[in-house]
C-alpha positions as protocol buffer text, in pm:
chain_id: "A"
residue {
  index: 1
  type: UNK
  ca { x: 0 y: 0 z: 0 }
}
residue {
  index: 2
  type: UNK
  ca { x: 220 y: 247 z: -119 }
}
residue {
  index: 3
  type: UNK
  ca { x: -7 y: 454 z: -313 }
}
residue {
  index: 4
  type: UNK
  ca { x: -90 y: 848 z: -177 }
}
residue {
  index: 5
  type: UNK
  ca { x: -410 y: 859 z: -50 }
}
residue {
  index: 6
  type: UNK
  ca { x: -430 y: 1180 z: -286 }
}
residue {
  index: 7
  type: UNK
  ca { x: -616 y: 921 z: -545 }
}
residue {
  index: 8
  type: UNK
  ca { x: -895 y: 864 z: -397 }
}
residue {
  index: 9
  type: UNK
  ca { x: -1005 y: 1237 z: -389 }
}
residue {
  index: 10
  type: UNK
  ca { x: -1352 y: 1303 z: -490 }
}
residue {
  index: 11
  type: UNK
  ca { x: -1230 y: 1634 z: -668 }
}
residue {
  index: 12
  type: UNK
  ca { x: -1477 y: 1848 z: -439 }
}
residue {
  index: 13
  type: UNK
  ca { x: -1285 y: 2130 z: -336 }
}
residue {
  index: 14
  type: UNK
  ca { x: -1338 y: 2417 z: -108 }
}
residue {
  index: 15
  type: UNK
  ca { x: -1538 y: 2653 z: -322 }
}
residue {
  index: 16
  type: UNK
  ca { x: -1765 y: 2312 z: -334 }
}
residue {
  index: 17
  type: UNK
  ca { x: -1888 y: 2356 z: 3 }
}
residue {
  index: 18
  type: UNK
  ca { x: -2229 y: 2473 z: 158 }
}
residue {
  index: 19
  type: UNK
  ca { x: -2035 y: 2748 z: 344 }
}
residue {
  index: 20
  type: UNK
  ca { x: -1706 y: 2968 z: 244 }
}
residue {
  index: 21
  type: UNK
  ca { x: -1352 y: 2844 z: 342 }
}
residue {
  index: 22
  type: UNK
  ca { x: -1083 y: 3113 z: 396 }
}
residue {
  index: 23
  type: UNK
  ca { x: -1271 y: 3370 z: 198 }
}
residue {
  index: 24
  type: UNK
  ca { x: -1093 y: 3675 z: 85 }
}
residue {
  index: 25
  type: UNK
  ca { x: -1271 y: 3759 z: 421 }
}
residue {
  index: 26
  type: UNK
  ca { x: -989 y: 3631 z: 643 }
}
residue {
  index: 27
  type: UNK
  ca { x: -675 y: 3770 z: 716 }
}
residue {
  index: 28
  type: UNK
  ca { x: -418 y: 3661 z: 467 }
}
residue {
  index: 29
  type: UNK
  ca { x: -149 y: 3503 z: 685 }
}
residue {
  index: 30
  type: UNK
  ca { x: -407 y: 3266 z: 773 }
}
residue {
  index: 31
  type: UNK
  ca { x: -577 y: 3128 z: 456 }
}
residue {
  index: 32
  type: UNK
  ca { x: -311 y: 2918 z: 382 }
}
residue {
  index: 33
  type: UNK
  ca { x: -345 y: 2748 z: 748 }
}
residue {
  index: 34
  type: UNK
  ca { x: -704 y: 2708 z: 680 }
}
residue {
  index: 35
  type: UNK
  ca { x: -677 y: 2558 z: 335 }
}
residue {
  index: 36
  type: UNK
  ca { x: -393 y: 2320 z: 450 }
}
residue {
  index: 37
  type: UNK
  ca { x: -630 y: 2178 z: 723 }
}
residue {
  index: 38
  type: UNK
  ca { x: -908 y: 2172 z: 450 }
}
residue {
  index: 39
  type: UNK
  ca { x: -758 y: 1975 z: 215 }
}
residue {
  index: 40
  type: UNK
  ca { x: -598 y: 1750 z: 489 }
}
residue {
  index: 41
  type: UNK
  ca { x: -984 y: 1666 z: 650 }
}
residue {
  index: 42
  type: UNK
  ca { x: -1150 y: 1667 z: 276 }
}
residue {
  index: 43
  type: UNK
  ca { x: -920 y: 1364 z: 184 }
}
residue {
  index: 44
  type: UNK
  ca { x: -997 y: 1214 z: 511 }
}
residue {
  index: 45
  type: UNK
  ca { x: -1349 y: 1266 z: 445 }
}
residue {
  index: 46
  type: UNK
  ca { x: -1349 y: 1101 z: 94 }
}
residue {
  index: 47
  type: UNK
  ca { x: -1129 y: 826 z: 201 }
}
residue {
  index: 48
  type: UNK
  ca { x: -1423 y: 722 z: 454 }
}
residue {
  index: 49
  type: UNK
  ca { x: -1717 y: 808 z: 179 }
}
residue {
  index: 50
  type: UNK
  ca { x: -1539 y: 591 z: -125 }
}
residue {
  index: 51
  type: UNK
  ca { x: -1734 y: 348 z: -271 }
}
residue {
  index: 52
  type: UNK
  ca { x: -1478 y: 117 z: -359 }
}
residue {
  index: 53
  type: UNK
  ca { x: -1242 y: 63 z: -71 }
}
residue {
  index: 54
  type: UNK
  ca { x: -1368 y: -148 z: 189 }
}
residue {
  index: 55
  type: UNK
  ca { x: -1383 y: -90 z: 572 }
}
residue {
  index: 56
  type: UNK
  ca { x: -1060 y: -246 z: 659 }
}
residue {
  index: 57
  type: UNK
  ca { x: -842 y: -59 z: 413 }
}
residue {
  index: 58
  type: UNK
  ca { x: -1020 y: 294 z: 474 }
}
residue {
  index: 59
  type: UNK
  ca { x: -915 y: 239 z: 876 }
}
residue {
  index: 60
  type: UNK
  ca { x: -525 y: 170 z: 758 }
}
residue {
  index: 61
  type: UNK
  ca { x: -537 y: 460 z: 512 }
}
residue {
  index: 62
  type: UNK
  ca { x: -645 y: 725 z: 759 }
}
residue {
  index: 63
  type: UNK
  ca { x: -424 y: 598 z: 1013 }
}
residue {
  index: 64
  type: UNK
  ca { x: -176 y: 653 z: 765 }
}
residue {
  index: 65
  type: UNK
  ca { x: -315 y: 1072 z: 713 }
}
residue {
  index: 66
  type: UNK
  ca { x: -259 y: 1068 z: 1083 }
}
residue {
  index: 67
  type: UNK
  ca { x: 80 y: 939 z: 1147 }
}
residue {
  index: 68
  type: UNK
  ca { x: 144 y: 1215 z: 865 }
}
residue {
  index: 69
  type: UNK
  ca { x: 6 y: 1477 z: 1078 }
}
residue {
  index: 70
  type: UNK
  ca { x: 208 y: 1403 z: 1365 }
}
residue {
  index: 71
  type: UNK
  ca { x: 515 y: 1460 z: 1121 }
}
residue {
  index: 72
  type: UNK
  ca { x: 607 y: 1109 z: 1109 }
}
residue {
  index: 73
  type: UNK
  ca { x: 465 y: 948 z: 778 }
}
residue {
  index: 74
  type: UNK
  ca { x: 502 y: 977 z: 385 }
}
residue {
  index: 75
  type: UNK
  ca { x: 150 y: 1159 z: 282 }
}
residue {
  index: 76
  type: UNK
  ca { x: 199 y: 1492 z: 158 }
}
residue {
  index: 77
  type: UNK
  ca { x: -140 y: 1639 z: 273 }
}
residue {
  index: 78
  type: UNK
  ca { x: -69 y: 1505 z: 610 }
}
residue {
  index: 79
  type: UNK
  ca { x: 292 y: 1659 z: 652 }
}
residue {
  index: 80
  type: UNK
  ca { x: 168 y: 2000 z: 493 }
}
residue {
  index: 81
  type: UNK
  ca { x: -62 y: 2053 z: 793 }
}
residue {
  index: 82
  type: UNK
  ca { x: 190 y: 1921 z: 1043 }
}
residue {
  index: 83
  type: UNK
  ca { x: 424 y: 2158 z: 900 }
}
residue {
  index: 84
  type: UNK
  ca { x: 140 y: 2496 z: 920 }
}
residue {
  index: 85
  type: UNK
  ca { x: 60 y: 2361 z: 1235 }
}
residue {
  index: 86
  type: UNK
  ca { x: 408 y: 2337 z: 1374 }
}
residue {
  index: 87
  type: UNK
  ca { x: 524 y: 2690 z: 1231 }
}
residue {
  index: 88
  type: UNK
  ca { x: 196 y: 2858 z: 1408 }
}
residue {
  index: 89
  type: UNK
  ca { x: 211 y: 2691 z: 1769 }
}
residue {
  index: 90
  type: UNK
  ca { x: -95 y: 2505 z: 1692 }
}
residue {
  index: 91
  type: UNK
  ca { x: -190 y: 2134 z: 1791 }
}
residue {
  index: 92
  type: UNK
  ca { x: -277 y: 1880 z: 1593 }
}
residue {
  index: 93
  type: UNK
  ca { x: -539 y: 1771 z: 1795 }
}
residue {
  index: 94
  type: UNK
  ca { x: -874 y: 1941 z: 1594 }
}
residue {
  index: 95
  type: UNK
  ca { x: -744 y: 1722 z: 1321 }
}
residue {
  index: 96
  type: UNK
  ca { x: -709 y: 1435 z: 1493 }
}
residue {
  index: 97
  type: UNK
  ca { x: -1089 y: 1445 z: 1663 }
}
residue {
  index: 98
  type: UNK
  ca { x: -1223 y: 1478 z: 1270 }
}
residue {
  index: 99
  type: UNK
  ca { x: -1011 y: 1186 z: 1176 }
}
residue {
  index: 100
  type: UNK
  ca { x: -1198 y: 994 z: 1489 }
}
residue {
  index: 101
  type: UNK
  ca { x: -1508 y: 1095 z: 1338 }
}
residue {
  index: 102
  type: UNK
  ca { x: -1414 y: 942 z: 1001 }
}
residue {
  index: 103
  type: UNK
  ca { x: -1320 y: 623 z: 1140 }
}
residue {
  index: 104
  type: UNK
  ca { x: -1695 y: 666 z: 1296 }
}
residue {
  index: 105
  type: UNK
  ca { x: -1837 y: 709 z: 923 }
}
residue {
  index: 106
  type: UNK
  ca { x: -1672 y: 363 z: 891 }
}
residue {
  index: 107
  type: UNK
  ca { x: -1771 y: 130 z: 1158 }
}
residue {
  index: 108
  type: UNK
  ca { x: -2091 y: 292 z: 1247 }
}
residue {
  index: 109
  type: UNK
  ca { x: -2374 y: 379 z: 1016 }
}
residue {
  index: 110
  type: UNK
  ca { x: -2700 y: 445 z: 1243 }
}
residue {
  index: 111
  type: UNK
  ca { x: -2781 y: 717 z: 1538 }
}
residue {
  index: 112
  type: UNK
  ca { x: -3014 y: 638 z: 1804 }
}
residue {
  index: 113
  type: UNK
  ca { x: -3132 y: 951 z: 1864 }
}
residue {
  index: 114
  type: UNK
  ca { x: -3049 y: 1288 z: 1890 }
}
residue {
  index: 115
  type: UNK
  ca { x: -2760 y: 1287 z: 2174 }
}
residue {
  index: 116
  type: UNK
  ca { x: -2612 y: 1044 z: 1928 }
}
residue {
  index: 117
  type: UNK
  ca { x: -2610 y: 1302 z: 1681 }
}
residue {
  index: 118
  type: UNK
  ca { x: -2464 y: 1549 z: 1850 }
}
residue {
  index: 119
  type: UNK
  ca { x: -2173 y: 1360 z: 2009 }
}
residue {
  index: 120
  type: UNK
  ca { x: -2102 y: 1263 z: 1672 }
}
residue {
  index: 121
  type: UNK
  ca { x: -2062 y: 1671 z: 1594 }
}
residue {
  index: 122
  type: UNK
  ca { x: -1844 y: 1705 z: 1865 }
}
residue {
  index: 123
  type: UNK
  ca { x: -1601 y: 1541 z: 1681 }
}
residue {
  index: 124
  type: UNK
  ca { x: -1705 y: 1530 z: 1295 }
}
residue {
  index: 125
  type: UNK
  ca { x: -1782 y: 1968 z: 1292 }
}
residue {
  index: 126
  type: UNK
  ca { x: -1696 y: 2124 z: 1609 }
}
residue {
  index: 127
  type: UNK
  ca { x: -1347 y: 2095 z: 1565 }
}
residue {
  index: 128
  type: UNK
  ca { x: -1321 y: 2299 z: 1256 }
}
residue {
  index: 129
  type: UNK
  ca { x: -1471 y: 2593 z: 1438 }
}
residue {
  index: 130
  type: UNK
  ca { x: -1236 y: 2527 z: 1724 }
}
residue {
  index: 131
  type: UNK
  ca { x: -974 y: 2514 z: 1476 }
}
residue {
  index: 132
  type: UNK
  ca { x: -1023 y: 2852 z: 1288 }
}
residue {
  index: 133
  type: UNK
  ca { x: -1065 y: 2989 z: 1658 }
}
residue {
  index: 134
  type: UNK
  ca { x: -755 y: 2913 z: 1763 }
}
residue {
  index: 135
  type: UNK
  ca { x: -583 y: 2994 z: 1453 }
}
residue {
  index: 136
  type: UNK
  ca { x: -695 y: 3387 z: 1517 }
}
residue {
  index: 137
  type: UNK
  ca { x: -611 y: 3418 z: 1889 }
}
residue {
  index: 138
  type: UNK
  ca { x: -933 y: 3377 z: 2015 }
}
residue {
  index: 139
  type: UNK
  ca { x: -1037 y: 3294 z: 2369 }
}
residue {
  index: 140
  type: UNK
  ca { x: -1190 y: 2933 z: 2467 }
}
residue {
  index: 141
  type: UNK
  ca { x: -1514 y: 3104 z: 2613 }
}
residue {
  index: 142
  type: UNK
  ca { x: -1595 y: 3144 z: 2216 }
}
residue {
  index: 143
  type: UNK
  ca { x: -1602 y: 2750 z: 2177 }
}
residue {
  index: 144
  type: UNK
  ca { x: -1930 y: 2684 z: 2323 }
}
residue {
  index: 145
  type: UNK
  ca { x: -2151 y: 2940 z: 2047 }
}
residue {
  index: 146
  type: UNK
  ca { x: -1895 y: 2798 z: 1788 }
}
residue {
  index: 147
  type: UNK
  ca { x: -1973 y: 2425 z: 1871 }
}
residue {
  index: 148
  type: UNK
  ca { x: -2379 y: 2499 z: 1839 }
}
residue {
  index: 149
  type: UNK
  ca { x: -2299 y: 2664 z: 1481 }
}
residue {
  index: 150
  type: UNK
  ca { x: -2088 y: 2403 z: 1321 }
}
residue {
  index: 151
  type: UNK
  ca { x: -2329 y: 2154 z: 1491 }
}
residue {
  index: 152
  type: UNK
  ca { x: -2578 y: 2320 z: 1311 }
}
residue {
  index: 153
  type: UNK
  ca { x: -2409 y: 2294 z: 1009 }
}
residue {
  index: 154
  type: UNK
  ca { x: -2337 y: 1931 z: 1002 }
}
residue {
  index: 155
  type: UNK
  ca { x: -2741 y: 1888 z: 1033 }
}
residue {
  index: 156
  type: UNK
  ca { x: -2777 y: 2087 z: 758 }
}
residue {
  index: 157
  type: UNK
  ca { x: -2553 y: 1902 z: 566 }
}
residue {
  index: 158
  type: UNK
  ca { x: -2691 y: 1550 z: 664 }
}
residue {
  index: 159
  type: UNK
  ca { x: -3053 y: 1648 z: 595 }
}
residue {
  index: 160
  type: UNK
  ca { x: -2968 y: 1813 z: 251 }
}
residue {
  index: 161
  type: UNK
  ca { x: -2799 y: 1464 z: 179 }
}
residue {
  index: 162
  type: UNK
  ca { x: -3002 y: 1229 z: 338 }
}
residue {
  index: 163
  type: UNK
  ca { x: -3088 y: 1020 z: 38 }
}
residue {
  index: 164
  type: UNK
  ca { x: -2746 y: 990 z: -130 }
}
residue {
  index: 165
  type: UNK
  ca { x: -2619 y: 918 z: 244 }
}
residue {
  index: 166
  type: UNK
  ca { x: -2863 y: 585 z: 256 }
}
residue {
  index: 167
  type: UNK
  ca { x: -2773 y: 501 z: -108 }
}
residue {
  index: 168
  type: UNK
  ca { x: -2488 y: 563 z: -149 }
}
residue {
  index: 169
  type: UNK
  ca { x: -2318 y: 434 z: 162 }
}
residue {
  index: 170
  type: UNK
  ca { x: -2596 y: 251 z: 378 }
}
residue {
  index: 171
  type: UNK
  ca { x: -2530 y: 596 z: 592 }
}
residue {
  index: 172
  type: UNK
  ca { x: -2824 y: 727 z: 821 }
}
residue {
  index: 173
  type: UNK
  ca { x: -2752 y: 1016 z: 1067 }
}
residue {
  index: 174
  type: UNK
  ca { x: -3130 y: 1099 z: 1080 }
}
residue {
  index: 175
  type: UNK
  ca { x: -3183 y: 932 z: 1416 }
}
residue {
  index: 176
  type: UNK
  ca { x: -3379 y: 644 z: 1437 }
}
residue {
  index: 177
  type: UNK
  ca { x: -3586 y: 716 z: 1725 }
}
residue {
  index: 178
  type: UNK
  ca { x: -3696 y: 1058 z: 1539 }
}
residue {
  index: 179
  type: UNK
  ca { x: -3806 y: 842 z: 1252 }
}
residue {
  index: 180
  type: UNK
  ca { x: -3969 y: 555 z: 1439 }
}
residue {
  index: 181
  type: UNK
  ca { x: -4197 y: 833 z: 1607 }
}
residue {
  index: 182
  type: UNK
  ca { x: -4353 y: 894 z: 1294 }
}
residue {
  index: 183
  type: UNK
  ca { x: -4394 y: 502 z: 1218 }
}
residue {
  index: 184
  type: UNK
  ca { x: -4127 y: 490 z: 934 }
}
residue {
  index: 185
  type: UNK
  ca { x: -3800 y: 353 z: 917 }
}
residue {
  index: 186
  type: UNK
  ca { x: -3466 y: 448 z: 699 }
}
residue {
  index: 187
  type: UNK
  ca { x: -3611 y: 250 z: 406 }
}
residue {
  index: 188
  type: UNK
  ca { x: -3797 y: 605 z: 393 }
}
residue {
  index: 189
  type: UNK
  ca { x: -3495 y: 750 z: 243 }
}
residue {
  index: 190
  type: UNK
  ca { x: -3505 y: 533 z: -72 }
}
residue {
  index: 191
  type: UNK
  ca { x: -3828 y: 674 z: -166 }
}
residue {
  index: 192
  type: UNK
  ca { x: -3804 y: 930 z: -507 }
}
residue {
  index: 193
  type: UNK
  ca { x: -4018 y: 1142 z: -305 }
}
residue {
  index: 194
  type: UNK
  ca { x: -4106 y: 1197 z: 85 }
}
residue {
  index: 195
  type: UNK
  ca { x: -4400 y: 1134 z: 248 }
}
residue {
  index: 196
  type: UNK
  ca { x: -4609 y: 1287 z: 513 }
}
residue {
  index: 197
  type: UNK
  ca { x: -4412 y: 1128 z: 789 }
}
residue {
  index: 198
  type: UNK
  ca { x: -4051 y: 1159 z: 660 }
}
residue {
  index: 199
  type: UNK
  ca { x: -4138 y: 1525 z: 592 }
}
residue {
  index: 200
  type: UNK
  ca { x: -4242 y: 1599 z: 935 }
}
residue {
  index: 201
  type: UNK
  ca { x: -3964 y: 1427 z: 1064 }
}
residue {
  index: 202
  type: UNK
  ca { x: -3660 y: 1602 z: 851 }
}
residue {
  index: 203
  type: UNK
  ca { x: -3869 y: 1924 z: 943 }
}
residue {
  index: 204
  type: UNK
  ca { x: -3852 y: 1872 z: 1310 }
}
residue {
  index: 205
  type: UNK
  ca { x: -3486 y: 1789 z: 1273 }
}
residue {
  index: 206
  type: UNK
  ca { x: -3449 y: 2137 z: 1077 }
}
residue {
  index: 207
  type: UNK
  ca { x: -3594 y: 2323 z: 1375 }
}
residue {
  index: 208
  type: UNK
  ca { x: -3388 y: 2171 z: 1615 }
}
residue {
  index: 209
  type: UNK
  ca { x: -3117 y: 2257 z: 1438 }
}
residue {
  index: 210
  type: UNK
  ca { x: -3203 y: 2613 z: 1425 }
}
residue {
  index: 211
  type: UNK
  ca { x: -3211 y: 2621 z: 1772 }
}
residue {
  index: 212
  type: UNK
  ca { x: -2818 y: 2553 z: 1754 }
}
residue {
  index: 213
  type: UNK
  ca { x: -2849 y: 2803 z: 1521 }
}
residue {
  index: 214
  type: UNK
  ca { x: -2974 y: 3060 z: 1755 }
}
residue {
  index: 215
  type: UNK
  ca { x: -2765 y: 2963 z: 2051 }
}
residue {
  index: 216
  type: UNK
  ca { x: -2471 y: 3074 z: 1825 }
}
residue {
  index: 217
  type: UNK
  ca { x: -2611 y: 3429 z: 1758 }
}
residue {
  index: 218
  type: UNK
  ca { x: -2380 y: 3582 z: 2023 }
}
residue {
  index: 219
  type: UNK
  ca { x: -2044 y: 3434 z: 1853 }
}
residue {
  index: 220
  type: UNK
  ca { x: -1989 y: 3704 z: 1601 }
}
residue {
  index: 221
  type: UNK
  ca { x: -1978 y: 3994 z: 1895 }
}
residue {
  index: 222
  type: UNK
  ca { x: -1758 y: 3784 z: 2098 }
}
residue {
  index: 223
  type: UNK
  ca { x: -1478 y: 3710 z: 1834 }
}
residue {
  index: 224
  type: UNK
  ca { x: -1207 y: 4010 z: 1843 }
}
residue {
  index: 225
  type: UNK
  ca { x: -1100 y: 3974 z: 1484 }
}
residue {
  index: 226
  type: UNK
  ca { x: -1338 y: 4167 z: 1286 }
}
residue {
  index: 227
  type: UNK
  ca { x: -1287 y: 4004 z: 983 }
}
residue {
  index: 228
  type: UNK
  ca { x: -1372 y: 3652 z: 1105 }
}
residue {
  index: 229
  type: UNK
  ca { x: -1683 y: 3789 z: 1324 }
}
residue {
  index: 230
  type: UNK
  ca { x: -1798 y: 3965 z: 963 }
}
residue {
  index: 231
  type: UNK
  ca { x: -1775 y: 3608 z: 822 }
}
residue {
  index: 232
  type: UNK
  ca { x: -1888 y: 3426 z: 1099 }
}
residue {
  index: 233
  type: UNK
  ca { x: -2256 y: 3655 z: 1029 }
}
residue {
  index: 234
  type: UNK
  ca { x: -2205 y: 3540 z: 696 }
}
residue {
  index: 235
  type: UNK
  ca { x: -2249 y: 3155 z: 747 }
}
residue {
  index: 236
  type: UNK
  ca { x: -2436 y: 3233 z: 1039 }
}
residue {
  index: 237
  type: UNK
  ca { x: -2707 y: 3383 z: 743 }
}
residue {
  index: 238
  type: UNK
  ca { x: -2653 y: 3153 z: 491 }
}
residue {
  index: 239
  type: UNK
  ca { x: -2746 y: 2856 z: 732 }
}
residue {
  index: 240
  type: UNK
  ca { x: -3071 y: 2985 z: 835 }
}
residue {
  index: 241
  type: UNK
  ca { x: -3126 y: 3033 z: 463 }
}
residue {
  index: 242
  type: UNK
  ca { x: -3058 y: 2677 z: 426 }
}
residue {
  index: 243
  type: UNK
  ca { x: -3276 y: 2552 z: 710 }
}
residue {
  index: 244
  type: UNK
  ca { x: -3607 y: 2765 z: 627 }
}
residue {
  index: 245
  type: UNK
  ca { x: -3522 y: 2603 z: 278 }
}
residue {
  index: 246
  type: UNK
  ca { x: -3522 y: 2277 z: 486 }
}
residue {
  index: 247
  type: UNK
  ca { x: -3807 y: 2346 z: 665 }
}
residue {
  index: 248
  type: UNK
  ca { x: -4031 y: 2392 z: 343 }
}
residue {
  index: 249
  type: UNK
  ca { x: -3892 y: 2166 z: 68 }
}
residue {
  index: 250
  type: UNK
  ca { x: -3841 y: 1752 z: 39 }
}
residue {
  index: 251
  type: UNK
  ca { x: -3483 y: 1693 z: 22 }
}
residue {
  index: 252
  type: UNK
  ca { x: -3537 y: 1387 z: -153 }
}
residue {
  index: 253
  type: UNK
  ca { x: -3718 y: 1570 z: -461 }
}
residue {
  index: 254
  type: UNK
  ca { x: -3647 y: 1899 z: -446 }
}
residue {
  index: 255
  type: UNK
  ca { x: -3328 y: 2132 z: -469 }
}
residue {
  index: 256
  type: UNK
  ca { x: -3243 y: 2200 z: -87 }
}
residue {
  index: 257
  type: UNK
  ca { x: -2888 y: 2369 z: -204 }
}
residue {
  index: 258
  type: UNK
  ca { x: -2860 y: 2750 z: -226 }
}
residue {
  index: 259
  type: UNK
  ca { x: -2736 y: 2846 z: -550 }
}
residue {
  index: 260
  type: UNK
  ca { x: -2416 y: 3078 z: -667 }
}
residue {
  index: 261
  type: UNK
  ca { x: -2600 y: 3378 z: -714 }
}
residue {
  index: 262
  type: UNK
  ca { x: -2851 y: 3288 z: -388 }
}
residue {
  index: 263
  type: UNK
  ca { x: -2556 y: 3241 z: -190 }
}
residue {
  index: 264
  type: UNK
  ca { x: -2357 y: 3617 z: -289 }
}
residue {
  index: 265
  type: UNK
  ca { x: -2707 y: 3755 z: -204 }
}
residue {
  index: 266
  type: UNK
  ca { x: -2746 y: 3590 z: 133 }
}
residue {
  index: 267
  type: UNK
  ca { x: -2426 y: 3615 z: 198 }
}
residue {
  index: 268
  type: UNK
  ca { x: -2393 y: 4009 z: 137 }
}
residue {
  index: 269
  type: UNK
  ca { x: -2769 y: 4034 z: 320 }
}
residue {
  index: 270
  type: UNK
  ca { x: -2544 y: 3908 z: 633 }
}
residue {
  index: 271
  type: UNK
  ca { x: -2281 y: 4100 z: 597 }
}
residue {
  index: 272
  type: UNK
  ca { x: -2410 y: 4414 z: 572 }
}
residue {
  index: 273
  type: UNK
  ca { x: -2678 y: 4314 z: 908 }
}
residue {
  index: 274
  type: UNK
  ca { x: -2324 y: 4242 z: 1108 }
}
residue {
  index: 275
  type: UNK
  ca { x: -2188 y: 4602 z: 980 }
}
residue {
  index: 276
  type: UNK
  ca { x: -2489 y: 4788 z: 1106 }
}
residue {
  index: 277
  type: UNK
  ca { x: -2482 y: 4637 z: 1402 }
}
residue {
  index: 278
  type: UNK
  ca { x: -2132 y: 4708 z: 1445 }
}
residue {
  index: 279
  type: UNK
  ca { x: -2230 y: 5053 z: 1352 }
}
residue {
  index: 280
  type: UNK
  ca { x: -2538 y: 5140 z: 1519 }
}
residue {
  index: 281
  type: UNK
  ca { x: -2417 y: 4923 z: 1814 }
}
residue {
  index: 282
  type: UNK
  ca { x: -2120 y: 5113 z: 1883 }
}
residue {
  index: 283
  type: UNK
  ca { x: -2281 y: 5415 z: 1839 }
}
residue {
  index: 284
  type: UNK
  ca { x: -2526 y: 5354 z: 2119 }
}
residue {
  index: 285
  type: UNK
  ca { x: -2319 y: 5224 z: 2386 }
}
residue {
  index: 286
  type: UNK
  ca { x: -2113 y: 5554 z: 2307 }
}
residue {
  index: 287
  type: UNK
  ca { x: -2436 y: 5751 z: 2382 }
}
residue {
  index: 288
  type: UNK
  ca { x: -2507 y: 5547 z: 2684 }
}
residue {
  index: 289
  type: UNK
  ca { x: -2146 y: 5747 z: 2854 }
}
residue {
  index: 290
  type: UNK
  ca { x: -2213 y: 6066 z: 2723 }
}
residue {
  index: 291
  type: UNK
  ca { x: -2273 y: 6324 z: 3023 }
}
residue {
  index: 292
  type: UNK
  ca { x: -2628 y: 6473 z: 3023 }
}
């Protein structure tokens, strides 16, 4: 097995992605870090998803991406990050929790319910906000509103692709207890359209998932680098885009993705709601110190 893991690459890159990754938004000096540690979990990622290597063989080959990452192995992705990581201070250890949640994609392909779900987050999104956190300085108290966005994301994600997920890879992260409560069971995913009771389920699943979403409201005003906080609002916006889309559309049928010119719109609608508030918010705590 001396092939890089580079071949099995899906070719889906970062402007693929429901949500911009190191955006002309963010500081220069660290897009580089941020596409490094992209590119390192995206070929994790695809190594788990391919259709064609078995179980066994995916396990060896992202052990392999991780004794990269500590420096030690051959695979260039892996030693790219160890080497950004190394030059900035940073630890490997946000990589290696995604890598755990690969292996998860591997051995285990149901959720019981929603704590399920959400541990599996901790370890398959959470991470990457954690990541980009640490990568600007910030301060742990941030980690808590980051963790409810980027668990919000991953939901979004695994409703949008629910039925390729079950397909494709015998893959449900709809939990089964929120399916069983409307008297279906994953075999709903096959169908070429949902019914009644898969739609009120994957709804439900969208609303809690916009509760994540609003527990992570407060994250923009608590990050110090304006730049990030600006794009923070951004995917902050373009996920609740995503989830009233959710809430009113069959992902099995119907387009649940925003598209390029939906996404600039949404995106600049955010961006410019984070500037006034910078604005208008500054503005009145200055009043609140002026002397009568």
């Amino acid at each position: 097995m001396t092939e890089s893991v580079q071949q099995f690459r899906s070719g889906k890159g970062a402007r693929d992605e429901n949500f911009p990754v190191a955006s002309w938004l963010i500081r220069k000096r660290h897009r580089p870090v941020i596409l490094a540690f992209y590119e390192f979990v995206r070929t994790a990622d695809d190594i788990a998803d391919h259709p064609k290597l078995g179980g066994a063989e995916k396990l060896v080959r992202l052990d392999r991406l991780e004794t990269s990452l500590l420096g030690h192995g051959d695979e260039p992705v892996g030693l790219a990050l160890f080497a950004m990581l190394n030059s900035r201070g940073l630890t490997a250890r946000h990589a290696q929790d995604l890598l755990n949640a690969f292996r998860q994609d591997v051995t285990k392909h149901r959720y019981a319910n929603w704590d399920e779900l959400i541990d599996y987050c901790s370890r398959s999104a959470m991470p990457v906000g954690r990541f980009v956190l640490d990568l600007h300085g910030e301060a742990r108290n941030t980690w808590p509103a980051s963790d409810a966005l980027c668990a919000a994301l991953q939901i979004i994600n695994h409703l949008q692709d629910c039925k390729a997920d079950y397909r494709k890879l015998d893959r449900v992260y709809i939990p089964l207890d929120a399916l069983a409560a409307q008297g279906i069971g994953v075999e709903a995913l096959a169908d070429d359209r949902a019914g009644p009771a898969l739609k009120d389920c994957l709804r439900a699943l969208a609303v809690r998932a916009d509760c994540l979403l609003q527990e992570s409201e407060g994250l923009p005003a608590s990050v110090s680098d304006k730049r990030l906080a600006l794009e923070v609002s951004i995917i902050q916006s373009l996920a609740s885009r995503l989830l009233a889309i959710l809430q009113q559309r069959d992902p099995l049928s119907e387009r649940v993705h925003l598209t390029k010119s939906e996404t600039l719109a949404v995106a600049a609608i955010g961006g410019a709601r984070r500037l006034l508030r910078r604005r208008f918010g500054a503005a009145t705590s200055a009043q609140r110190y002026q002397t009568p």
